[in-house]
N, CA and C atoms as an extended XYZ file, in Angstrom:
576
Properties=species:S:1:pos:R:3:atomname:S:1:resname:S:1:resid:I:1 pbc="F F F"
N       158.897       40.881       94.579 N   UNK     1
C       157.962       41.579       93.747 CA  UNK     1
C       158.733       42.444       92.757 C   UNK     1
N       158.139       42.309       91.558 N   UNK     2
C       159.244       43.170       90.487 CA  UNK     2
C       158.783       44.673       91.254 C   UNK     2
N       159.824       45.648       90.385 N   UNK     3
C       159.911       46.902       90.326 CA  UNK     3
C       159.260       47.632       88.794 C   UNK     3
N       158.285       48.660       89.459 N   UNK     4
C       157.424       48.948       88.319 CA  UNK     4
C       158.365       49.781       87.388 C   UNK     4
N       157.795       50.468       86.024 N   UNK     5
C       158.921       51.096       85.669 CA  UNK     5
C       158.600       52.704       85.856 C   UNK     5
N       157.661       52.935       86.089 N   UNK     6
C       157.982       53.968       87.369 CA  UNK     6
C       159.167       54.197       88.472 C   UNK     6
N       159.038       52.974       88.976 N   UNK     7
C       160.101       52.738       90.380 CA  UNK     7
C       161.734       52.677       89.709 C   UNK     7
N       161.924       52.042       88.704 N   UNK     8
C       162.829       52.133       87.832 CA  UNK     8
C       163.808       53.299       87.522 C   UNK     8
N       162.945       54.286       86.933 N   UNK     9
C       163.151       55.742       86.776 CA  UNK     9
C       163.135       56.507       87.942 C   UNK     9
N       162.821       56.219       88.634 N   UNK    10
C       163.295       57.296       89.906 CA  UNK    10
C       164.297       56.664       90.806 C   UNK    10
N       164.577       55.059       90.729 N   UNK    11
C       165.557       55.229       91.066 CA  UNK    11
C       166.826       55.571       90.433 C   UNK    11
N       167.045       55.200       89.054 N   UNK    12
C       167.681       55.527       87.886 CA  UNK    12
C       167.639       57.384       88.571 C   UNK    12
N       166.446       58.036       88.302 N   UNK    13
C       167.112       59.332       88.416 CA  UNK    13
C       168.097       59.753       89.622 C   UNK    13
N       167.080       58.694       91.046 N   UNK    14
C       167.928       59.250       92.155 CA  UNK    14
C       169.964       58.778       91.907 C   UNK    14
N       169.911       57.826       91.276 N   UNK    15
C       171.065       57.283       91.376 CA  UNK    15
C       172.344       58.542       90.092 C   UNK    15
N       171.425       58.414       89.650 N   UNK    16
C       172.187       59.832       88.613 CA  UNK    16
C       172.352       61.336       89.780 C   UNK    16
N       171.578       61.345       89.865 N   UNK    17
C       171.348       62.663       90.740 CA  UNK    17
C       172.809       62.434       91.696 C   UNK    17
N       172.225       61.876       92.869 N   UNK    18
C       173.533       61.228       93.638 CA  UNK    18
C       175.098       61.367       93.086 C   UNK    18
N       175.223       60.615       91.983 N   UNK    19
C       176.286       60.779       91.146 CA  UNK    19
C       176.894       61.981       90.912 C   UNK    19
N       176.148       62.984       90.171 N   UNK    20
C       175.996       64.510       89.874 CA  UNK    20
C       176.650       65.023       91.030 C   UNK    20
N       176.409       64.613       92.352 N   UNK    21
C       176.245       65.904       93.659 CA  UNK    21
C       177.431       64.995       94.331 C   UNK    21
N       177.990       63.652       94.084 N   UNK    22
C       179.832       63.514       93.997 CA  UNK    22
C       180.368       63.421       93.139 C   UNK    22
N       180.231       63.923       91.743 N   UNK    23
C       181.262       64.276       91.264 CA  UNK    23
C       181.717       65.340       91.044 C   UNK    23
N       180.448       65.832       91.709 N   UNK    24
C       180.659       68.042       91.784 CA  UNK    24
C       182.027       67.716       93.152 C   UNK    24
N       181.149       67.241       94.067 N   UNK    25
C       182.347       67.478       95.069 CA  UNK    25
C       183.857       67.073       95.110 C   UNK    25
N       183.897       65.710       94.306 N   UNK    26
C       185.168       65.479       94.128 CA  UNK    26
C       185.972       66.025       93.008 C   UNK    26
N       185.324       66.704       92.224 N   UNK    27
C       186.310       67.147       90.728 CA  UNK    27
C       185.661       68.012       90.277 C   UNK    27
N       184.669       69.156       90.772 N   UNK    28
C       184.112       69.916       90.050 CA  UNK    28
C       183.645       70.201       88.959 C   UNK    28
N       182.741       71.364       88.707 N   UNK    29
C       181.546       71.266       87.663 CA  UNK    29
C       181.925       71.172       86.467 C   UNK    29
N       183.543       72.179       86.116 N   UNK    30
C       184.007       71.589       84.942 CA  UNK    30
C       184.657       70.511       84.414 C   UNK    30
N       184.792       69.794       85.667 N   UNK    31
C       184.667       68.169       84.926 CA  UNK    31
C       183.967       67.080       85.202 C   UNK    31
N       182.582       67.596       85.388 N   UNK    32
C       181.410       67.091       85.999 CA  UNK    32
C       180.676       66.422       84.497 C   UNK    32
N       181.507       65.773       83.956 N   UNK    33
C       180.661       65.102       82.145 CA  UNK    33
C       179.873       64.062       82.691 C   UNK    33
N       178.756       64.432       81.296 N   UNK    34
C       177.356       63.097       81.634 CA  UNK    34
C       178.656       61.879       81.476 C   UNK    34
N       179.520       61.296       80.489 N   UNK    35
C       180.139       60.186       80.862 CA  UNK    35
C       180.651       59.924       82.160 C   UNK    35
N       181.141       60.699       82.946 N   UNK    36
C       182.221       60.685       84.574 CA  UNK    36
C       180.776       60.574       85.103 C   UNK    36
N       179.679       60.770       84.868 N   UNK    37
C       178.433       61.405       86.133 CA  UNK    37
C       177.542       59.730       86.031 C   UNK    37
N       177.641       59.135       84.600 N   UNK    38
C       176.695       58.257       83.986 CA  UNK    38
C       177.770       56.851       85.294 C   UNK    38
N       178.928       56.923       84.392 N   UNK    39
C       179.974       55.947       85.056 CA  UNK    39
C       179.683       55.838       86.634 C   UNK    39
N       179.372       56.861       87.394 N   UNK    40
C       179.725       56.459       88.558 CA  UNK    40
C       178.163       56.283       89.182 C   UNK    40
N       177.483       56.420       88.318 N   UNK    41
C       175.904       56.333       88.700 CA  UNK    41
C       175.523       54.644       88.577 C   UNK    41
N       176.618       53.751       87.763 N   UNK    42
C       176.335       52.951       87.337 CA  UNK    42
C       175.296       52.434       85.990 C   UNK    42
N       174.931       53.422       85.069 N   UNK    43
C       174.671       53.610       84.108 CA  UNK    43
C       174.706       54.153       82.961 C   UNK    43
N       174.406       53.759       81.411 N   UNK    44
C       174.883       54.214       79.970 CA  UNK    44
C       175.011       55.695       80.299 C   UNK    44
N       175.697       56.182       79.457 N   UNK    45
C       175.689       57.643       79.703 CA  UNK    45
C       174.722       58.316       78.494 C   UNK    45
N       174.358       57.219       77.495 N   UNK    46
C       172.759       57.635       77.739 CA  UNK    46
C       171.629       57.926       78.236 C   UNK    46
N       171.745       57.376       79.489 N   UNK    47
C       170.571       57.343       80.159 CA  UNK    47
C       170.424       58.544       80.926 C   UNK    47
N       171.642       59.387       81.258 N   UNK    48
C       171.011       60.536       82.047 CA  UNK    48
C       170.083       61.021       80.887 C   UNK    48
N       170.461       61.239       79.435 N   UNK    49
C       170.068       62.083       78.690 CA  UNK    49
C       168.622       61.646       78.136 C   UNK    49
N       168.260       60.404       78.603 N   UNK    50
C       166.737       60.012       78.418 CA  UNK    50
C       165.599       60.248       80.103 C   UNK    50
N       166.588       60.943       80.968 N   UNK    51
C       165.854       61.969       81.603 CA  UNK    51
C       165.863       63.258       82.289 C   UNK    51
N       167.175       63.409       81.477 N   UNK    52
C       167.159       64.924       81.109 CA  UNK    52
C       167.341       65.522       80.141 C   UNK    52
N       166.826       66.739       79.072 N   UNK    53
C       167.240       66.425       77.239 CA  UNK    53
C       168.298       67.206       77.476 C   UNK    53
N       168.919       68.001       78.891 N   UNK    54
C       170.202       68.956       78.406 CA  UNK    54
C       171.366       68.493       79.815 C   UNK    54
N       172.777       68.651       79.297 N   UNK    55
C       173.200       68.726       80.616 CA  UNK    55
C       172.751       69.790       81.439 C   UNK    55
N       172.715       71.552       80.892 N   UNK    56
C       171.908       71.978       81.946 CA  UNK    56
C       170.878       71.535       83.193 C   UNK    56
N       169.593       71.075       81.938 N   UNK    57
C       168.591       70.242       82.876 CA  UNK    57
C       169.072       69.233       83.835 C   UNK    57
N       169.866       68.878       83.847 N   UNK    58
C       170.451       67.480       84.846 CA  UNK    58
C       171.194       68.527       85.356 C   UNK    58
N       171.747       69.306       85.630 N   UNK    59
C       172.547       70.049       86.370 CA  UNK    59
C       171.885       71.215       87.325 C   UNK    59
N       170.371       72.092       86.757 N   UNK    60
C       169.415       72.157       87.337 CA  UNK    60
C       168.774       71.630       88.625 C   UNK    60
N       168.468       70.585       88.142 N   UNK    61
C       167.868       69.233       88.618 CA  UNK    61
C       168.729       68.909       90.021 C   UNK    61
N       170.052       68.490       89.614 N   UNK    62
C       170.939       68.631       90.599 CA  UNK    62
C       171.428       69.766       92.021 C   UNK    62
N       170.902       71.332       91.220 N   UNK    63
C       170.648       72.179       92.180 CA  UNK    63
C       169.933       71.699       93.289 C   UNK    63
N       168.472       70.924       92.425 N   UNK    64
C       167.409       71.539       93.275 CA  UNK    64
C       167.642       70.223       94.167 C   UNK    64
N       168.199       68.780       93.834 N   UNK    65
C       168.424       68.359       94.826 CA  UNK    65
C       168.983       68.703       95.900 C   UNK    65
N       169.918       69.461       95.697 N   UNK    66
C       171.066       69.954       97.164 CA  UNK    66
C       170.417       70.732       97.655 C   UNK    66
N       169.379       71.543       97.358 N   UNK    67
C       168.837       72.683       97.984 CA  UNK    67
C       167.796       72.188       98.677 C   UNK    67
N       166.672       70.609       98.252 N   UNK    68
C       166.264       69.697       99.136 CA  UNK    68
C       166.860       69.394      100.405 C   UNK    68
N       168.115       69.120      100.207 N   UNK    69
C       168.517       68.250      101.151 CA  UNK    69
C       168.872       69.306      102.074 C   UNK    69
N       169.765       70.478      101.734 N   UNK    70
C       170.535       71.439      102.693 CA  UNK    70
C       169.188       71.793      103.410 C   UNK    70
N       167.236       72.249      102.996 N   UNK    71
C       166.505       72.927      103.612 CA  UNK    71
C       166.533       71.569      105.156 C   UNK    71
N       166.144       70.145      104.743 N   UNK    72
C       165.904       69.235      105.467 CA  UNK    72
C       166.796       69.022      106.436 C   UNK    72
N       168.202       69.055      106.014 N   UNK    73
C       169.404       68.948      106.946 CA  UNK    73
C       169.059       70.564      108.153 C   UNK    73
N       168.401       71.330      107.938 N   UNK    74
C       168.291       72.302      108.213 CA  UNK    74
C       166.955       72.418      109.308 C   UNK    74
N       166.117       72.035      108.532 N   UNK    75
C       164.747       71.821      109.411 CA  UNK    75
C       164.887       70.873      110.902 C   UNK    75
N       166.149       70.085      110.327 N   UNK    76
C       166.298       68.390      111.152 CA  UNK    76
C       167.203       68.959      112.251 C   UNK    76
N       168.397       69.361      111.642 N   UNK    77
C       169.118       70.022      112.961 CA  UNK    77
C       168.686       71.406      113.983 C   UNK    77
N       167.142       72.027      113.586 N   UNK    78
C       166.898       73.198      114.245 CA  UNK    78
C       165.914       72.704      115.254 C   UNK    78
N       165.355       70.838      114.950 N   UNK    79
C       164.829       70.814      115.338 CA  UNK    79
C       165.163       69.895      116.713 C   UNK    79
N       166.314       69.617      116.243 N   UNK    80
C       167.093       68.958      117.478 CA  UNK    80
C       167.533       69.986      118.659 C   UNK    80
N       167.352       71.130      118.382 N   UNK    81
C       167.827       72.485      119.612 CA  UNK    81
C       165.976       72.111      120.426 C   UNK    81
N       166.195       72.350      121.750 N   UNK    82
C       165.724       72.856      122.088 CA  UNK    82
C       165.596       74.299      122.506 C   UNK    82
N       164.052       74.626      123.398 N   UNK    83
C       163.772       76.016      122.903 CA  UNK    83
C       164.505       76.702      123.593 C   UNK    83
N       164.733       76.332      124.767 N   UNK    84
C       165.915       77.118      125.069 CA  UNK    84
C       167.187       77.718      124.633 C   UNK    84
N       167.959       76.617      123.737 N   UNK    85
C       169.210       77.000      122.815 CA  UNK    85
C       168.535       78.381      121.817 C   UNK    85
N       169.538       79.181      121.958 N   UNK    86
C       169.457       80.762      121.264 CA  UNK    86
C       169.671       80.730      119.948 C   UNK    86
N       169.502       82.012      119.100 N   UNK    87
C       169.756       82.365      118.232 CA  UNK    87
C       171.326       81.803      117.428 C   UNK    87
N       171.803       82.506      118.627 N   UNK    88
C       174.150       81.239      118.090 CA  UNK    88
C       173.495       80.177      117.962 C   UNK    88
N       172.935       79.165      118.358 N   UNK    89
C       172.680       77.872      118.146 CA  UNK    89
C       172.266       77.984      116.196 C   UNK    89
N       171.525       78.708      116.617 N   UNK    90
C       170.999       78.651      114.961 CA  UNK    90
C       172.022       79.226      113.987 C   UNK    90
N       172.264       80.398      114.536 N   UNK    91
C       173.185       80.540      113.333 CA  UNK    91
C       174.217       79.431      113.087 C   UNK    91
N       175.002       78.679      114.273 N   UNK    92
C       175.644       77.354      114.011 CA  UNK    92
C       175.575       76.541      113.468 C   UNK    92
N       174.252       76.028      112.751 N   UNK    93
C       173.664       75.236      112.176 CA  UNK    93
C       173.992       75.885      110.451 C   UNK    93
N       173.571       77.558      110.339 N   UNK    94
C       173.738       77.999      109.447 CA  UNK    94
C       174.854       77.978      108.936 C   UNK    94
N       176.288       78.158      109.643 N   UNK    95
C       177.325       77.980      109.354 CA  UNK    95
C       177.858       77.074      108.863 C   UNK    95
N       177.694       75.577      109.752 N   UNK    96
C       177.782       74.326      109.232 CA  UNK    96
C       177.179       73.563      108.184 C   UNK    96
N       176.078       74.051      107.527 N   UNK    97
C       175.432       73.713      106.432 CA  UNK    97
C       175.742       74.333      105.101 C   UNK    97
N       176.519       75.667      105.505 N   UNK    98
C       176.824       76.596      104.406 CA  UNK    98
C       178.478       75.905      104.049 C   UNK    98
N       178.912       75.195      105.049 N   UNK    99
C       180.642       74.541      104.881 CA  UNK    99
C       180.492       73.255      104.636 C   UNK    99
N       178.875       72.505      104.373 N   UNK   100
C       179.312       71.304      104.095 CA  UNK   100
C       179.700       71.048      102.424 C   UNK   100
N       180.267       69.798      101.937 N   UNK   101
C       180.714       69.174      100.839 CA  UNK   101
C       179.338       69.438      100.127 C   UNK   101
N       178.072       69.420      100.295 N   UNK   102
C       176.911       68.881       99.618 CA  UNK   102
C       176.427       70.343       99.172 C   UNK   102
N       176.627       71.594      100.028 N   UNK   103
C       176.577       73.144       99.738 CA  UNK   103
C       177.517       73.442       98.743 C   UNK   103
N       178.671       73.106       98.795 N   UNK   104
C       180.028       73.110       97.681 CA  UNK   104
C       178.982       73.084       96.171 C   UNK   104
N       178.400       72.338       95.960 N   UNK   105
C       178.116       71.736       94.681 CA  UNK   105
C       177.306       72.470       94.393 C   UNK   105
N       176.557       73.579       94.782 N   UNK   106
C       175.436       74.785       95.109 CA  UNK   106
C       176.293       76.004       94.400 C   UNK   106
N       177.675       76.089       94.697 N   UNK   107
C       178.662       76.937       94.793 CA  UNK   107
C       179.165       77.112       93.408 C   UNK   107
N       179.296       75.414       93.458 N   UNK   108
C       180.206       75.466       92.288 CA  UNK   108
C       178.749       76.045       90.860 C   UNK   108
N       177.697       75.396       90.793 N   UNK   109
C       176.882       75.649       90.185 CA  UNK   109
C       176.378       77.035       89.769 C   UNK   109
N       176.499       77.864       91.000 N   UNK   110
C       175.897       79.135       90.672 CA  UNK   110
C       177.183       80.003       90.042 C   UNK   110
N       178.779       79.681       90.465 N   UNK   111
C       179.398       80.171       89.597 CA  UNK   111
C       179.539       79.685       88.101 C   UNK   111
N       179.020       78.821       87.480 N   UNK   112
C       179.180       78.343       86.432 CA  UNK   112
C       177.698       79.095       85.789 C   UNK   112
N       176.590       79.672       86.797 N   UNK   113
C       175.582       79.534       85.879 CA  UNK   113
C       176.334       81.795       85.547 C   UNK   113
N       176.985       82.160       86.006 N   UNK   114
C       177.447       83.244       86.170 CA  UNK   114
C       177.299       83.767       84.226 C   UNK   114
N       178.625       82.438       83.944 N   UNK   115
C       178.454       82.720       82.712 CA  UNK   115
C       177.821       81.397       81.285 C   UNK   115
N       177.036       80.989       81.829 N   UNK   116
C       175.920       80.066       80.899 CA  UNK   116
C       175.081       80.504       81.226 C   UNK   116
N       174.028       80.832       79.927 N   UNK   117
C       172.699       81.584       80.258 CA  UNK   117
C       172.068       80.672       80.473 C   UNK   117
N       171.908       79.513       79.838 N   UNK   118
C       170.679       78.253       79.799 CA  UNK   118
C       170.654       77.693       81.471 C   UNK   118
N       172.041       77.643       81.950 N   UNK   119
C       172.431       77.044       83.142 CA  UNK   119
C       171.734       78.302       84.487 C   UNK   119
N       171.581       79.543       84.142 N   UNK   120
C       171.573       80.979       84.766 CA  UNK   120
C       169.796       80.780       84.947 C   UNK   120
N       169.338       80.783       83.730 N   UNK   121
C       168.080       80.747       83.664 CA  UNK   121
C       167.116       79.642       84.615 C   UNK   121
N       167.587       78.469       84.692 N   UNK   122
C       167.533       77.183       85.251 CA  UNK   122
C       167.724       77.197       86.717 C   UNK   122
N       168.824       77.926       86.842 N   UNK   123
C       168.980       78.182       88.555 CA  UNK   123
C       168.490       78.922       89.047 C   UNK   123
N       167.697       79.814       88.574 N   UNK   124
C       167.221       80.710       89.039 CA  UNK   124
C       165.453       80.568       89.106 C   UNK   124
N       165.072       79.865       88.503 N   UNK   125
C       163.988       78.792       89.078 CA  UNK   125
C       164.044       78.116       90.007 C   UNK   125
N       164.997       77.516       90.456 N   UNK   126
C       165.637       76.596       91.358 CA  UNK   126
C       165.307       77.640       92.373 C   UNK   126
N       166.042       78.704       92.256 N   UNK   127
C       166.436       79.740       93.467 CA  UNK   127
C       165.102       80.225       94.273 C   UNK   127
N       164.233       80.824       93.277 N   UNK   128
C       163.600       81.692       93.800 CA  UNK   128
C       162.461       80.746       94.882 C   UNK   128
N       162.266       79.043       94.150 N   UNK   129
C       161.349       78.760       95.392 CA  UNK   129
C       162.479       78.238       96.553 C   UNK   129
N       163.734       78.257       96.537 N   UNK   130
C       164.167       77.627       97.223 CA  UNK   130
C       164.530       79.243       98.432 C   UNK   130
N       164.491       80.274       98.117 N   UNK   131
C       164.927       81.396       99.272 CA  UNK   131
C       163.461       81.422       99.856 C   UNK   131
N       162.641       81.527       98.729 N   UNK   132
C       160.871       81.301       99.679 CA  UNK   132
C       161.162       79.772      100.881 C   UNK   132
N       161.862       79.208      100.328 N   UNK   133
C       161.671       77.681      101.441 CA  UNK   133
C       162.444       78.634      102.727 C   UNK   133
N       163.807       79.034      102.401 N   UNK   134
C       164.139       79.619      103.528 CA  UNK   134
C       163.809       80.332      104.371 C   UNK   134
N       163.271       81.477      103.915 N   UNK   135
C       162.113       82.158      104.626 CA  UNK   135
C       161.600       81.901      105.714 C   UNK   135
N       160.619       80.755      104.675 N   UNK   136
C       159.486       79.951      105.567 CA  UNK   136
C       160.122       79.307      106.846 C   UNK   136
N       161.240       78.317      106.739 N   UNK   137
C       161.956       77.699      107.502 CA  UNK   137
C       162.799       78.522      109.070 C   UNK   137
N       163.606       79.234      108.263 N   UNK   138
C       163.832       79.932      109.157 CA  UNK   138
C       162.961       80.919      110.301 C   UNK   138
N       162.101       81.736      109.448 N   UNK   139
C       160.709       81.923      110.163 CA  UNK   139
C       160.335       81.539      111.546 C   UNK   139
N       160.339       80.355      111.470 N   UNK   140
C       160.029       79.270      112.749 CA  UNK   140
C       161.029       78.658      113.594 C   UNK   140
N       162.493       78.737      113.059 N   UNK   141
C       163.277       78.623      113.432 CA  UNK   141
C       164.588       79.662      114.576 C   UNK   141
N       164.108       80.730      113.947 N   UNK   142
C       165.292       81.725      114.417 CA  UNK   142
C       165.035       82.551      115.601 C   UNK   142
N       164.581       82.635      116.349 N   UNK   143
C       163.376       83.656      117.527 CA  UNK   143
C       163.985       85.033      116.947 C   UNK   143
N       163.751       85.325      115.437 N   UNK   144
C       163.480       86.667      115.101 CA  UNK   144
C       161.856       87.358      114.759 C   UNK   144
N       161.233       86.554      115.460 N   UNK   145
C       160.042       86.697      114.886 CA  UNK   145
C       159.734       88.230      114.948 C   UNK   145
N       160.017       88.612      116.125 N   UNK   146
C       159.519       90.581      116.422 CA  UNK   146
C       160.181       91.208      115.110 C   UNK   146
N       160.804       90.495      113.850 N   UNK   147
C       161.056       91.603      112.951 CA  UNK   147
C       160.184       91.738      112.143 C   UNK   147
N       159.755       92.448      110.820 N   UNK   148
C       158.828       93.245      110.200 CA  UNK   148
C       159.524       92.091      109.276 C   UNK   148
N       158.155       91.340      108.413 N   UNK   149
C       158.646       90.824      107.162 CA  UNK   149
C       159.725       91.227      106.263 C   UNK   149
N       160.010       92.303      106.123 N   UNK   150
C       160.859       92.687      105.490 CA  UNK   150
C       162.292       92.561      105.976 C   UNK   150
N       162.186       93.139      107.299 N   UNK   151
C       163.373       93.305      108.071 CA  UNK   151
C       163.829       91.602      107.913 C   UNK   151
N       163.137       91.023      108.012 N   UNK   152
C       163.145       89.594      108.485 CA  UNK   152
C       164.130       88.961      107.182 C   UNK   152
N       163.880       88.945      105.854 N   UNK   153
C       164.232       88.599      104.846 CA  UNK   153
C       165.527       89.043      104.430 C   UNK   153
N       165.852       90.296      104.962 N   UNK   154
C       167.162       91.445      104.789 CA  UNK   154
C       168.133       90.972      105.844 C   UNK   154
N       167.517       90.464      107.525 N   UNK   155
C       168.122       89.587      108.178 CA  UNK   155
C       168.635       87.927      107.428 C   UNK   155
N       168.269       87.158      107.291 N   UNK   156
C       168.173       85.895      106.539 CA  UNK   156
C       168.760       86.202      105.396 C   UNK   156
N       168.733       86.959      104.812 N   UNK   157
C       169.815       87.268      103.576 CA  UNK   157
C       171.163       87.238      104.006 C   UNK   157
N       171.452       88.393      104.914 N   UNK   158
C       172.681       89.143      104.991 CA  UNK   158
C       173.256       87.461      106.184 C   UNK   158
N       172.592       87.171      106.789 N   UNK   159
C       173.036       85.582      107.514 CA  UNK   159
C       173.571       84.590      106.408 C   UNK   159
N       172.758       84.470      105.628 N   UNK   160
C       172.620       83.222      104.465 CA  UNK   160
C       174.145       83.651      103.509 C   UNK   160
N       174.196       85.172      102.944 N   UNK   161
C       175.452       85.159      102.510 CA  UNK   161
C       176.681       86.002      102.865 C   UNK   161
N       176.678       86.019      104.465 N   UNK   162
C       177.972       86.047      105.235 CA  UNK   162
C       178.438       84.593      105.291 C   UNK   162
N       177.690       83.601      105.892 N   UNK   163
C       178.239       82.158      105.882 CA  UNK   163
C       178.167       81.356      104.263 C   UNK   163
N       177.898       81.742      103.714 N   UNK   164
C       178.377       81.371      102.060 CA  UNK   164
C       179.470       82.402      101.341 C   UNK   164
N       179.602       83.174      101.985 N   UNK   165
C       180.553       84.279      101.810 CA  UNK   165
C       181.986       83.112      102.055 C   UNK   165
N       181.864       83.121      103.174 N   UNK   166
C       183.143       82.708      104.468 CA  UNK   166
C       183.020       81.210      103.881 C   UNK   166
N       181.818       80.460      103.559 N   UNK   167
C       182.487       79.049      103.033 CA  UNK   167
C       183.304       78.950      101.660 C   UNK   167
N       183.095       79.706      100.926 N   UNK   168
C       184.173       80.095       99.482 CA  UNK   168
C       185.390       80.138       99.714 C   UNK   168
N       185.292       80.961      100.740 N   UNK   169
C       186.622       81.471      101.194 CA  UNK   169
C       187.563       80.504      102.084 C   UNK   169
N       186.913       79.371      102.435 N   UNK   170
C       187.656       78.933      103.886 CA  UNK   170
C       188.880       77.831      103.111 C   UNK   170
N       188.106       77.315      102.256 N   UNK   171
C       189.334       76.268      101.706 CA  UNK   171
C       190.718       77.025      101.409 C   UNK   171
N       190.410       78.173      101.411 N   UNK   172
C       191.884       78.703      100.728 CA  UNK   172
C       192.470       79.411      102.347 C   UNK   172
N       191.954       80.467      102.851 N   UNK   173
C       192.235       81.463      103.746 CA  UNK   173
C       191.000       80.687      104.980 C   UNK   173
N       191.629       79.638      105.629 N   UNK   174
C       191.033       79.170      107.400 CA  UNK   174
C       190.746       80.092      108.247 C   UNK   174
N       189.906       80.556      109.261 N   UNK   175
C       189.775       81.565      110.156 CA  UNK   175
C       189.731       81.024      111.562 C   UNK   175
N       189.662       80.374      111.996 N   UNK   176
C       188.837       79.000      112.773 CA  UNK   176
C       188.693       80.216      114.078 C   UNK   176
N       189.305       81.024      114.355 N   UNK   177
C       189.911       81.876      115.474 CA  UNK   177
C       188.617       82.972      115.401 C   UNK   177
N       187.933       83.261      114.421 N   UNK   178
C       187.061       83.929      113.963 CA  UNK   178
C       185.649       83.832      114.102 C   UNK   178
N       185.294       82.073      114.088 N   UNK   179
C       184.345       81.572      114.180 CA  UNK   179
C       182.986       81.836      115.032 C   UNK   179
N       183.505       81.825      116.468 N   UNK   180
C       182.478       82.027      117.561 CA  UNK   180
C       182.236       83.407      117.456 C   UNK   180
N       183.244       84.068      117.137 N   UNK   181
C       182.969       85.595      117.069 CA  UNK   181
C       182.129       86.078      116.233 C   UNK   181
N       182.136       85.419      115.655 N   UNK   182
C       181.330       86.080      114.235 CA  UNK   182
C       179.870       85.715      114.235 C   UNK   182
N       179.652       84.415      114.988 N   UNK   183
C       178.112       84.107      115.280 CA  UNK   183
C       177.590       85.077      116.486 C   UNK   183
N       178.737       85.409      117.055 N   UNK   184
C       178.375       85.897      118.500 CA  UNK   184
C       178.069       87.501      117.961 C   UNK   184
N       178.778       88.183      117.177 N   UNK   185
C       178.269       89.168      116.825 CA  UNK   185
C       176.893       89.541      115.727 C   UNK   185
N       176.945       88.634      114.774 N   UNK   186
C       175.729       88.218      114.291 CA  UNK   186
C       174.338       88.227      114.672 C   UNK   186
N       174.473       87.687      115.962 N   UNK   187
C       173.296       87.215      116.825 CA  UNK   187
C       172.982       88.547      117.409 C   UNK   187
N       173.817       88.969      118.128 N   UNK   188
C       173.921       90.388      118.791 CA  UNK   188
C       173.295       91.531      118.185 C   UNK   188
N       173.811       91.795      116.463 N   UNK   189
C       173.510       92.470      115.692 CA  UNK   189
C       171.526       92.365      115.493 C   UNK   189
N       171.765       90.756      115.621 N   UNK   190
C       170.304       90.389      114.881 CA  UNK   190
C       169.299       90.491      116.054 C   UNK   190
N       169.561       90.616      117.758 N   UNK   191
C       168.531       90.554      118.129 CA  UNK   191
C       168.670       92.471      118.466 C   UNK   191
N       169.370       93.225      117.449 N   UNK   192
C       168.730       94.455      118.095 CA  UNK   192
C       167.760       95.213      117.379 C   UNK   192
């Protein structure tokens, strides 16, 4: 059965997209060109730009994929704990999602949108429904429930960028010796 051209374009986008989120990881954002991104997508390097009109927008776009995938990788592995496994369990999950290759490209993005406004502006759309996803997610996930909405968000923050803190950092300065400790105090901190 043919492929509509609907079906066409989304796979075309997924296959660009894809592209985008390895060539962030293998060579980073500043040499992340629609030609290197088009090439390995297997298409003109026109074509990202007939569905996206900016590299921003395709780079955007590309956020919000990784931030798809990291919530799902997230939902999927919290949901593999049972209820018994604690709070360390979770934060473990947090850790390991904040050090994977596919978070990198999250990294590299938000330092680039640091100093591009168009790119700044863009991510930050991206952002704001994507910390509401966290929220929500974690929410159900973390047995912090006895905290006060607020408390709750100030928790999940200060979690979310200690382990994005420490994944910046690890490629250069390793801790490995550090690791359990740091969930173990975390947790400690978080259920008082």
């Amino acid at each position: 059965m043919a492929r509509t051209q609907q079906q066409r374009r989304e796979e075309t986008v997924t296959r660009l997209l894809d592209a985008g989120i390895e060539t962030i990881i293998d060579v980073g954002y500043a040499k992340a060109s629609a030609a290197v991104i088009a090439r390995r997508a297997g298409v003109s390097d026109g074509a990202l730009f007939r569905h996206f009109p900016t590299m921003g927008d395709f780079m955007a776009a590309t956020a919000s994929e990784v931030m798809r995938r990291q919530l799902q990788r997230f939902a999927d592995r919290v949901a593999e704990l049972s209820e018994a496994q604690s709070l360390p369990a979770v934060l473990a999950v947090v850790r390991d999602i904040t050090t994977s290759d596919t978070n990198a490209v999250l990294y590299e993005l938000l330092v680039a949108a640091r100093t591009d406004e168009k790119l700044r502006r863009a991510m930050r759309r991206q952002l704001d429904g994507y910390t509401t996803a966290i929220y929500e997610t974690a929410r159900t996930a973390t047995g912090l429930q006895h905290l006060r909405d607020d408390e709750f968000r100030a928790a999940v923050t200060i979690v979310t960028n200690t382990f994005d803190g420490a994944a910046l950092v690890r490629p250069v300065l390793r801790q490995p010796e550090l690791e359990e400790g740091k969930i173990e105090l975390l947790a400690a901190l978080l259920k008082r």
